[in-house]
C-alpha positions in Angstrom: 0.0 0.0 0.0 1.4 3.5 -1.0 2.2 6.5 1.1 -0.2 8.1 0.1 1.4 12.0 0.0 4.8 11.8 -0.2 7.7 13.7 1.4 8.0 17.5 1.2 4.2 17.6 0.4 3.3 16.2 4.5 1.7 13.3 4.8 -1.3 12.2 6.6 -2.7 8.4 7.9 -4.5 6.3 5.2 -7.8 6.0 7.3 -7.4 10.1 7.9 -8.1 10.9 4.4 -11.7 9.5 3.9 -14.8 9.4 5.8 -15.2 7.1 7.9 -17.1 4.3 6.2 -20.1 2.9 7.4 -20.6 -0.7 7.9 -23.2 -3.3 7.2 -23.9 -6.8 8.1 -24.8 -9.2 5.6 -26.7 -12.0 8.0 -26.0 -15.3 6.9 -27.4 -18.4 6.9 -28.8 -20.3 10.6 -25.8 -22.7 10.9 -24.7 -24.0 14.3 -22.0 -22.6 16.0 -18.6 -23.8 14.7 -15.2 -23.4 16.4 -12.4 -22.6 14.2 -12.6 -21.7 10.8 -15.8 -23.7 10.4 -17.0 -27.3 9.9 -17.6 -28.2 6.2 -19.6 -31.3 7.1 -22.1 -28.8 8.7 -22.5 -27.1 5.4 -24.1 -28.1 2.3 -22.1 -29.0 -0.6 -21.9 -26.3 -3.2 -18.9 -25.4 -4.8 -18.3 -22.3 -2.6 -17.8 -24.9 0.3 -15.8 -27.3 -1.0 -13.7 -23.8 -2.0 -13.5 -23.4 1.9 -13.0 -26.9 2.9 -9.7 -26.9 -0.3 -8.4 -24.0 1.2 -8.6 -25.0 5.3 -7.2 -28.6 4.5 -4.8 -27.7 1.9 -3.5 -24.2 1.5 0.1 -23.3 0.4 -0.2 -19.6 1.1 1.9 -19.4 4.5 5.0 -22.1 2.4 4.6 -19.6 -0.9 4.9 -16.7 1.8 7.7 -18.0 3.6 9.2 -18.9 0.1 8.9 -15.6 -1.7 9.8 -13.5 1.6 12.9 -15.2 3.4 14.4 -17.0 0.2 13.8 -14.3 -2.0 13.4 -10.9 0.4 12.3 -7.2 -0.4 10.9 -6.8 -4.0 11.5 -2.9 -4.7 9.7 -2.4 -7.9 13.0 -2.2 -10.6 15.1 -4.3 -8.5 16.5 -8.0 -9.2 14.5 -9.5 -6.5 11.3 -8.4 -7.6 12.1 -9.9 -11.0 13.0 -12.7 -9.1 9.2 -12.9 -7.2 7.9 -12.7 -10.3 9.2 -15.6 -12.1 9.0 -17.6 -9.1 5.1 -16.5 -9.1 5.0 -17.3 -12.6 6.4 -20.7 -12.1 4.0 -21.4 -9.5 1.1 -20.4 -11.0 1.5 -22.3 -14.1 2.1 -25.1 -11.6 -1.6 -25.0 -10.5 -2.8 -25.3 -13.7 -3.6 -21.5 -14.7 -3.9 -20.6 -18.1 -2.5 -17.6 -19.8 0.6 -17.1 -18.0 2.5 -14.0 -18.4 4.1 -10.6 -17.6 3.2 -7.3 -19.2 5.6 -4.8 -19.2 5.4 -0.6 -18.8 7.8 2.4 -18.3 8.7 2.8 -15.0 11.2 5.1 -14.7 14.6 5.1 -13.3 15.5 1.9 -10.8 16.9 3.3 -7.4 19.4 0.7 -5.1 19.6 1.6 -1.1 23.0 2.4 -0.2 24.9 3.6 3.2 22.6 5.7 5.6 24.3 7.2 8.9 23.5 10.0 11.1 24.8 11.2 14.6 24.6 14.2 17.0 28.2 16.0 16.9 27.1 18.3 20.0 24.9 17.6 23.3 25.7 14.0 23.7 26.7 12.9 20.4 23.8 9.9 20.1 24.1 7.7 16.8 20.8 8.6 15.1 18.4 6.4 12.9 17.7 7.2 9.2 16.8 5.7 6.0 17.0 7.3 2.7 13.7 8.2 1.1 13.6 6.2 -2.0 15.2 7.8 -4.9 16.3 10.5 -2.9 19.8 12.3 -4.6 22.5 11.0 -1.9 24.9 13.3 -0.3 28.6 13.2 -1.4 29.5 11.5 1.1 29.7 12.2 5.1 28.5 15.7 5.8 29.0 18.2 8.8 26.2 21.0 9.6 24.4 23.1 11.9 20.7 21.8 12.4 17.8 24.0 11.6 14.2 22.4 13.0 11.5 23.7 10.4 7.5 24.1 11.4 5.5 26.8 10.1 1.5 27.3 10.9 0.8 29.6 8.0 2.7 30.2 4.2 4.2 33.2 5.4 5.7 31.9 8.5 7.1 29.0 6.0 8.8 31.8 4.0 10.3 33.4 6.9 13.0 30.6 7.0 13.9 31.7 3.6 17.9 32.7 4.0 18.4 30.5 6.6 19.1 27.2 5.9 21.9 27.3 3.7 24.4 25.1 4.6 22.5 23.4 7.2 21.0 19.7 8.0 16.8 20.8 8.1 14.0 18.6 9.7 10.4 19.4 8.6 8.4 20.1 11.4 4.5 20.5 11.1 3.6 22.6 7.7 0.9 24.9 6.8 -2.4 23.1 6.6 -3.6 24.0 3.3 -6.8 23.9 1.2 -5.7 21.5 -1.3 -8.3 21.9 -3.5 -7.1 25.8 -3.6 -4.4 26.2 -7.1 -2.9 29.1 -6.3 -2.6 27.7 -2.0 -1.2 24.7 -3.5 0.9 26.6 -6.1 2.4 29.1 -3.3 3.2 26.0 -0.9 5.2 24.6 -3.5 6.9 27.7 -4.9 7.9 27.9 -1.0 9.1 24.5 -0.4 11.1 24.7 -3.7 12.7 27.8 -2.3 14.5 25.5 0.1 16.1 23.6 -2.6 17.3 26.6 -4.5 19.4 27.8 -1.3 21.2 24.1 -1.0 20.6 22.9 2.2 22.7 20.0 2.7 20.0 17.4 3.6 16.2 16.9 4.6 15.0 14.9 7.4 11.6 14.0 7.6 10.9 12.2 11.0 9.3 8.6 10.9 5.4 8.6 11.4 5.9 5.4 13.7 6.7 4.9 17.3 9.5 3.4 18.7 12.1 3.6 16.4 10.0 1.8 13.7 10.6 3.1 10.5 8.5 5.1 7.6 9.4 4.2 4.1 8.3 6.4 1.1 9.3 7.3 -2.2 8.9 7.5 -6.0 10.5 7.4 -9.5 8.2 10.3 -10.6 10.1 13.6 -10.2 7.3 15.5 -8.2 6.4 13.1 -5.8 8.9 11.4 -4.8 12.3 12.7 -5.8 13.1 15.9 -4.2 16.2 17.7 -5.1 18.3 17.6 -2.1 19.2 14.4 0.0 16.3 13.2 2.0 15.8 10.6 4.6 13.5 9.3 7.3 14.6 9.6 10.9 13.1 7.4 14.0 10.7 9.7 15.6 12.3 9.2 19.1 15.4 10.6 17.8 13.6 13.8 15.9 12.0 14.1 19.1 15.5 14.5 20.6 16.2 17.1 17.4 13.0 19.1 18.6 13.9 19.5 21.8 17.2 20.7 21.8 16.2 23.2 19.1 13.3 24.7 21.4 15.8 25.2 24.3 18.3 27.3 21.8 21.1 25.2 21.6 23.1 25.4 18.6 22.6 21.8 17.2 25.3 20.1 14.4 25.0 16.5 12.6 27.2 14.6 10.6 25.6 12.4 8.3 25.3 10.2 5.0 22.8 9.8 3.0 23.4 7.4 0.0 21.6 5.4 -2.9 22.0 4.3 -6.5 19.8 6.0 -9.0 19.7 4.5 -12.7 21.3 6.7 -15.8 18.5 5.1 -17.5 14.9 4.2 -17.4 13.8 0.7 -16.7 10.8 -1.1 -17.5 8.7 -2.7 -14.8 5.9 -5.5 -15.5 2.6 -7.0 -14.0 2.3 -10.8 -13.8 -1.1 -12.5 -15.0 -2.5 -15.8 -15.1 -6.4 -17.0 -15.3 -8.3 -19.5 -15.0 -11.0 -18.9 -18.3 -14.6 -19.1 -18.3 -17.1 -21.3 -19.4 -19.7 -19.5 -20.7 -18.7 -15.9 -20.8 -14.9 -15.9 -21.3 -14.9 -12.6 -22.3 -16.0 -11.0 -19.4 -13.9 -11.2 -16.4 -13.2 -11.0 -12.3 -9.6 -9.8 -11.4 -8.4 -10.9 -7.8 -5.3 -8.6 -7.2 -2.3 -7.5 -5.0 1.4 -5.9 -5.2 3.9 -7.8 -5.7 6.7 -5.3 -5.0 7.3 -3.9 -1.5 9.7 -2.0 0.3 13.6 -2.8 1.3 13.6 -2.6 4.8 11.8 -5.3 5.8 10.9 -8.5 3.3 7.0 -7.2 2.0 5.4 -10.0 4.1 2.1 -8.3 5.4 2.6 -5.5 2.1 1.8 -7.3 0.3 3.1 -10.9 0.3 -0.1 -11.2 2.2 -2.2 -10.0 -0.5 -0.1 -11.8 -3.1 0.1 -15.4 -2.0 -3.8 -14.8 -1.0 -5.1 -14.2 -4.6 -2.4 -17.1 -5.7 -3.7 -19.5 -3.3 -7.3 -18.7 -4.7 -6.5 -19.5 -8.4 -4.6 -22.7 -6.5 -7.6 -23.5 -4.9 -10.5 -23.6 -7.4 -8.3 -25.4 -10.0 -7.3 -28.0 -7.6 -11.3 -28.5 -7.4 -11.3 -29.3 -10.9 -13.6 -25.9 -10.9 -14.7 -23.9 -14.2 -16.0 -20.4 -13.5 -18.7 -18.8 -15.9 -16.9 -15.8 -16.4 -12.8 -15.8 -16.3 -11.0 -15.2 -13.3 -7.6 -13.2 -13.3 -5.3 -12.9 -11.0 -3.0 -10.0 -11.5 0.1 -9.5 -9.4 1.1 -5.5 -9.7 4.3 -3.9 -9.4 4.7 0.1 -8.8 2.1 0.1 -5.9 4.2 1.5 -3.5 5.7 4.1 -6.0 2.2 5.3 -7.0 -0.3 3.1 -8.4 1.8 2.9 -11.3 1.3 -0.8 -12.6 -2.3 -1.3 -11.7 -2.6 2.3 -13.7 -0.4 1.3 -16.8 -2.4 -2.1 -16.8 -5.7 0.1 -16.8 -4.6 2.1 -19.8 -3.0 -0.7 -21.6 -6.3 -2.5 -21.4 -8.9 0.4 -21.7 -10.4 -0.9 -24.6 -11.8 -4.0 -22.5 -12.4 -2.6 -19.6 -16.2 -3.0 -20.0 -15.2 -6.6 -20.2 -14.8 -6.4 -16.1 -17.3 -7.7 -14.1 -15.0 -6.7 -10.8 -11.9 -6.2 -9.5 -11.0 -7.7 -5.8 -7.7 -6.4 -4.5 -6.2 -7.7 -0.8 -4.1 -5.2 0.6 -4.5 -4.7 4.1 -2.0 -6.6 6.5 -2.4 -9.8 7.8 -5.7 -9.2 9.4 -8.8 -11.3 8.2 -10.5 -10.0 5.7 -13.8 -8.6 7.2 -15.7 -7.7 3.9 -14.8 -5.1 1.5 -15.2 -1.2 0.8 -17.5 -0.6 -1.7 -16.0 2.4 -2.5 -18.5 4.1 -3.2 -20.9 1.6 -5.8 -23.8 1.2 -2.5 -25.8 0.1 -5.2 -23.7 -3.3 -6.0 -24.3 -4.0 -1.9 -26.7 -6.7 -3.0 -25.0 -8.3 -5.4 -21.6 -7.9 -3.8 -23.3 -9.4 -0.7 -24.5 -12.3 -2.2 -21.6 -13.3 -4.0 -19.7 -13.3 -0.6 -22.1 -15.0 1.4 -21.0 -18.2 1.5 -17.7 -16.5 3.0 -19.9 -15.2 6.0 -19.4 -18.4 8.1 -14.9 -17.3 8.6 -15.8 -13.7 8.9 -15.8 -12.4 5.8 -19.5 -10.5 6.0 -19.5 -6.9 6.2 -19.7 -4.6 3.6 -18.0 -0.8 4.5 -20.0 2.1 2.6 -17.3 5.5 1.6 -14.3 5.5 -0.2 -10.7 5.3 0.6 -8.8 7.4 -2.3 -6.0 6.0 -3.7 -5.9 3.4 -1.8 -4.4 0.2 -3.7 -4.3 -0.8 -6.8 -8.6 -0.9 -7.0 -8.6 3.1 -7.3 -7.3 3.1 -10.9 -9.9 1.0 -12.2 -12.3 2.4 -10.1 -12.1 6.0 -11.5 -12.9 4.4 -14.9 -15.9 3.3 -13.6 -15.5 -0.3 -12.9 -16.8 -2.1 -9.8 -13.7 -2.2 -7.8 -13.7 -3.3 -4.4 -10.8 -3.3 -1.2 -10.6 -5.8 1.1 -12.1 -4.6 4.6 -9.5 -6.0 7.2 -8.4 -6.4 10.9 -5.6 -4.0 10.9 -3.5 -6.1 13.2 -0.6 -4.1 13.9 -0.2 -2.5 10.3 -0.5 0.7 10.5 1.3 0.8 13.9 4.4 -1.5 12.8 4.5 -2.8 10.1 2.9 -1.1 7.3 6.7 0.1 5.0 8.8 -0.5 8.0 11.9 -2.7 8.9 9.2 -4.9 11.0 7.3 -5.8 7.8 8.6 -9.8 8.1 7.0 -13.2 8.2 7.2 -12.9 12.3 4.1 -10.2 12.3 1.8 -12.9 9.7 -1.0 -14.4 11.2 -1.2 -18.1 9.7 -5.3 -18.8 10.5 -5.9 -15.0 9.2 -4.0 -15.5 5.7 -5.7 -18.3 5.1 -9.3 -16.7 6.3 -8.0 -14.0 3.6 -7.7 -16.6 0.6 -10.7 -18.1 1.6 -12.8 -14.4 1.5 -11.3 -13.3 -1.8 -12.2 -16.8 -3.5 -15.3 -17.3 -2.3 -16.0 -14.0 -3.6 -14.6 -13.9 -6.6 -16.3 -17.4 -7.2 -19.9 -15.5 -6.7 -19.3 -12.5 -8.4 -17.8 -14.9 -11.6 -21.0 -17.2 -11.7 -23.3 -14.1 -10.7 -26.7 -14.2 -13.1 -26.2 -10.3 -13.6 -23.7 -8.3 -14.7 -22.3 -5.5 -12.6 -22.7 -2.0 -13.5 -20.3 0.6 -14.6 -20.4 4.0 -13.9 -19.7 7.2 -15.9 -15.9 7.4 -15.5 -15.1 9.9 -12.7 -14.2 13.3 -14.8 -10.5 15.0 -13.1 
């Protein structure tokens, strides 16, 4: 899952930028109550069940997890290992007896490789600090000495105020100016502002982590305005900004040494999506996408973003072909690349494929965490709820059975295809300790998966995508969204 506003433009929490959405039961069937996951031989025996039962008795989503994260580690979208994950996936995949293997490739931009990141306090009492470049960032030439300037600003003009005074010195943003963003010429003065800074060479930024202790934010993009500012940037553990804030506010003159490095390809490189199906029946053409990111960040190995998510939708396709199952429609799992930079493979897959795009029933993406997949945001299509509660029914006896109504913007890679209109749905799950922990920090390893929950998660997305495939209507599009 992206950051979702990167760097010198202030962030804010993923759940912060949307209404809170509004949730509603779907009731299920009178069954008895059933420990664990549930009892199959309580159930009647429709496909949807023996989907269930496959998945409880037989799932290879923790070993494919395990596999793809501590074998093959972080999958930074550009990098080897990513390429890597994906022929692994592919291999896999073809393995359970999907159809239509491949990758599709787009223009991604320049690849970026993490290199040496230090930091410590030369005055007070000379603590070693914690950073980590922000991805793509231009690295410093090597160790650098300066005085430490502690930047917060409530309005523009106080902003422009530090304007002359940072030349030469080692600047931590503080809290900006809270802006209308909707407001061209507030955005266009905030930036004129911030790119200020640059021109007066500054010899690093620090932006301090959003996480507590000393867990660590990662961020960062390819594409020049969001995510490669001009001067060398990195994260630093909040506890140590904290330390930074302080001793500013008492006066003290304040100096760091510190190296910020990174690799930055002379050349563009192309990134790709992988894709496999399972075709339909009787309406091939028309088609139900289960999908996650692939790619992750570097600090930890990607396992709960989104090697969750990823071996879920592959242990669904696993699943329903071990079943000897034939949808009516085609299922399709895509694995995305360039989440985490900015949508930018589930978008370069939307305009590669425009043409068909009224060819999609839905689109299912798993991209939450660990957590168990609750139900899904409908994001904002309230008038599939009876459909999209129908299809997931048979799901309601692990969990999954809850439908959220509102919208989270730019969430995953659902949000491209939703602003063509498509039905596109996110998976509604337990945050666990995501957003807390793990969520692009060094803690994002197999030790914070939940085994029972992943496989609750397969189970959710196939059952779904299994109801929504043999569905006996066809889901609506809406007029495209108009930016």
């Amino acid at each position: 899952m992206p950051r979702l506003v990167l760097a010198l433009v202030a962030s804010a929490s993923l759940l912060a930028q949307a209404p809170a959405p509004s949730p509603i039961t779907i009731t299920p069937p009178a069954t008895p109550t059933m420990p664990g996951l549930f009892r199959a031989d309580t159930l009647p025996k429709t496909d949807a069940t023996r989907i269930l039962e496959e998945i409880a008795a037989h799932s290879e989503a923790l070993a494919n997890l395990t596999d793809m994260c501590d074998t093959i580690g972080p999958r930074l979208t550009g990098s080897d290992n990513l390429r890597k994950a994906q022929a692994w996936a592919q291999d896999k995949l073809k393995a359970y007896g999907a159809e239509n293997v491949h990758e599709e490739a787009y223009e991604f931009g320049p690849s970026w490789t993490r290199g040496t990141d230090s930091a410590r306090l030369l005055t007070q009492n000379h603590q070693v600090l914690q950073i980590a470049a922000l991805g793509w960032t231009v690295p410093t030439k090597g160790l650098v000495r300066g005085e430490f300037t502690y930047v917060q600003a409530k309005t523009l003009d106080e902003l422009k105020a530090y304007h002359g005074r940072i030349g030469g010195h080692i600047v931590m943003m503080g809290a900006l100016p809270k802006l209308d963003w909707k407001d061209p010429k507030q955005v266009a003065a905030f930036k004129e502002a911030m790119s200020s800074f640059s021109h007066e060479k500054p010899l690093a930024m620090l932006l301090s982590s959003e996480k507590k202790d000393n867990h660590m934010t990662m961020a960062g993009s390819p594409e020049s305005e969001a995510g490669r500012p001009k001067l060398p940037t990195a994260f630093i553990a909040n506890e140590h900004a904290d330390l930074l804030k302080r001793l500013a506010k008492r006066g003290e003159k304040v100096e760091l040494e510190l190296q910020i490095g990174g690799t930055t390809s002379a050349q563009p490189v192309k990134a790709y999506n992988v894709v496999a199906e399972i075709r339909g029946s009787e309406k091939p053409d028309e088609v139900v996408i289960l999908g996650a990111h692939q790619d992750s960040w570097d600090l930890g190995t990607g396992a709960t973003d989104n090697g969750t998510g990823t071996v879920a939708v592959m242990e669904a396709l696993r699943a329903i072909k071990a079943l000897g199952l034939q949808p009516k429609r085609t299922l399709r799992v895509i694995l995305f690349s360039g989440e985490e930079q900015g949508l930018l493979g589930s978008e370069a897959y939307v305009k590669a494929h425009e043409a068909d795009l009224k060819n999609i029933q839905a689109v299912l993406v798993d991209d939450l965490g660990t957590g168990m997949i609750k139900g899904w945001t409908m994001e904002g299509r309230e008038d599939l709820a009876p459909a999209l509660g129908a299809a997931m029914a048979p799901a309601n006896v692990v969990g999954c059975k809850e439908l959220f109504f509102g919208t989270i913007p730019e969430s995953s890679d659902n949000w491209p295809f939703e602003e063509k209109g498509v039905p596109a749905f996110f998976g509604y799950q337990d945050f666990a300790d995501y957003f807390t922990n793990t969520h692009h920090s060094q803690l994002d390893t197999l030790s914070h998966v939940k085994p029972d929950e992943l496989i609750q998660g397969a189970q959710a997305l196939a059952v779904t995508a299994w109801g929504l495939a043999n569905a006996p209507e066809r889901l609506e599009h809406r007029v495209p969204a108009k930016h």
